[in-house]
N, C-alpha and C positions, 0 to 999 in steps of 0.2 A: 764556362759554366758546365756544369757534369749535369747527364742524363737524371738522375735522379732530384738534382735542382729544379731543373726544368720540371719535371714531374709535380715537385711540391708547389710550385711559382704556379703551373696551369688548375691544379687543385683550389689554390688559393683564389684567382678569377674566377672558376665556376661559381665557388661559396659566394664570392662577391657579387654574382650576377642574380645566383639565386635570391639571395638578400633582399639586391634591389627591388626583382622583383617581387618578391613575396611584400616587400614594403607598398608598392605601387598599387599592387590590387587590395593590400587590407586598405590604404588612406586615401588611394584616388575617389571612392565615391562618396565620400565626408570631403574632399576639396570642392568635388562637385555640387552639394547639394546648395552654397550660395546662388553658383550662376544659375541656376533652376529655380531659386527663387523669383528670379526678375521676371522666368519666361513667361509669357502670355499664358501659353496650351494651361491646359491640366496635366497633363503627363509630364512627367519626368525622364523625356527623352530628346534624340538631338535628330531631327534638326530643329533648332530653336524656332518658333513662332513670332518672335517680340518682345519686347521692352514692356514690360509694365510692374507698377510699385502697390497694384491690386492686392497680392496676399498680402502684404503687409497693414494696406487700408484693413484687411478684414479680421486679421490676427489682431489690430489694437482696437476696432471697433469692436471688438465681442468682449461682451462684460464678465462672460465665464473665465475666457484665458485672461484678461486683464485682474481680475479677482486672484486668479491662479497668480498669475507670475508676484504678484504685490504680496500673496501667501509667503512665496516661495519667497524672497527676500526679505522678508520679516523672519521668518525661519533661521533663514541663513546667517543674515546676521546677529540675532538673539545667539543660538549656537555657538559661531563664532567665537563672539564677543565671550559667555559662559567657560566655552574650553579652555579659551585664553587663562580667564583668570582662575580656573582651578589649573590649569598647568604650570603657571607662573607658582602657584602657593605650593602644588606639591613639589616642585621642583626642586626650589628654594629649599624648605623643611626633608626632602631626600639628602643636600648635599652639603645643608649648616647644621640640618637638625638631629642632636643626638640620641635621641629615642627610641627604644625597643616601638613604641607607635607610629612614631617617621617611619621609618624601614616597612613598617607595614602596609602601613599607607601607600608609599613609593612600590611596594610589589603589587597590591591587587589594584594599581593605578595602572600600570602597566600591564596586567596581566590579559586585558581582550586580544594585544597582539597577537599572543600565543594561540587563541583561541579562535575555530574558524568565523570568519562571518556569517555563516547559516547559524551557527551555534546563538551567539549573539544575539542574531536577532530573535528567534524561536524565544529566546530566555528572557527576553527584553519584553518579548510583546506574550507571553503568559505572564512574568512580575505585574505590568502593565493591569493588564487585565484581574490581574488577584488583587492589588489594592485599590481597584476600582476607578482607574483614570480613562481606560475608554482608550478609545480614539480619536485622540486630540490635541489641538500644537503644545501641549503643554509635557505628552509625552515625546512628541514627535520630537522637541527640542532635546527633550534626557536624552532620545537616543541619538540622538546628531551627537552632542557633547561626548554619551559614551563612545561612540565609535571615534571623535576625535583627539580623546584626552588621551590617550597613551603616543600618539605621534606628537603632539605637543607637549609633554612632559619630557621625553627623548628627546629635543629640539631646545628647549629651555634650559633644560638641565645642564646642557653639552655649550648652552652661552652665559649662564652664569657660574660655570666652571672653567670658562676664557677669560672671565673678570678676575684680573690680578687679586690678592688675597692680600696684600697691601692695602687697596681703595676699602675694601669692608673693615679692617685693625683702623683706619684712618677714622672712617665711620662712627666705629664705635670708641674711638677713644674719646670722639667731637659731642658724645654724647646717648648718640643712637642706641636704641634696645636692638637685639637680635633679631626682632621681625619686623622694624623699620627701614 
């Protein structure tokens, strides 16, 4: 092996140690914060005090965060559920539909990618506030949707463009209209 191998090979370990590390301290204290759930203390430090299933008792006995999380899953799934089906419809009419509208549609569906998240959200929550919806799950979901309907139209798009183009002519010969 030549001098200069060697040089590249040891280069290659440092990057690789570095790595590691640099991994170990960004996600070691996200590992840790389970096993400090259990501890007894209040602090969040070692050496451990005990075994106990305490914050848990008090995180689900409190009717605020219990209100909160049941929020938060009602959110998330509404959201969800929403992006889905606007990404499936614009997907579908991006890559069957022949229209100067499709193609429009299919770009400014797309288009928050491009644009930063501070942006976004700023624009989302003055829109918000000009036609008078406040602060409330009703926006909170728009903007859940907008911020996830361009990774799910990208996603959709790219699986009903792996559906053979056979099964859709089969489709419609059996009957089916173009948006069935």
């Amino acid at each position: 092996m030549s001098a200069a191998r060697k040089e590249a090979n040891a280069g290659g370990r440092w990057l690789g140690l570095y790595v590691l590390a640099y991994l170990v301290f960004l996600y070691l204290p996200i590992l840790l914060i389970p096993l400090f759930s259990f501890n007894d203390s209040i602090q969040a430090a070692f050496p451990l005090q005990g075994f106990t299933l305490g914050w848990y008792e008090t995180l689900y006995g409190n009717p605020v965060l219990s209100g909160a999380l049941a929020n938060s899953l009602v959110i998330g799934v509404v959201a969800a559920s929403g992006a889905t089906l606007c990404g499936i419809t614009v997907s579908y009419m991006d890559l069957y539909g022949r229209s100067p509208l499709a193609a429009t549609i299919s770009a400014i569906a797309r288009l928050p990618i491009l644009i930063p998240g501070i942006i976004v959200g700023i624009s989302l929550l003055i829109l918000v506030n000009l036609i008078g919806l406040g602060p409330s799950r009703v926006a909170i979901v728009l903007g859940h949707i907008l911020v996830a309907l361009p990774t799910t139209v990208v996603v959709m798009r790219s699986r009903f463009a792996a559906i053979p183009k056979t099964i859709r002519e089969a489709a419609l010969d059996l009957g089916a209209s173009d948006w069935t």
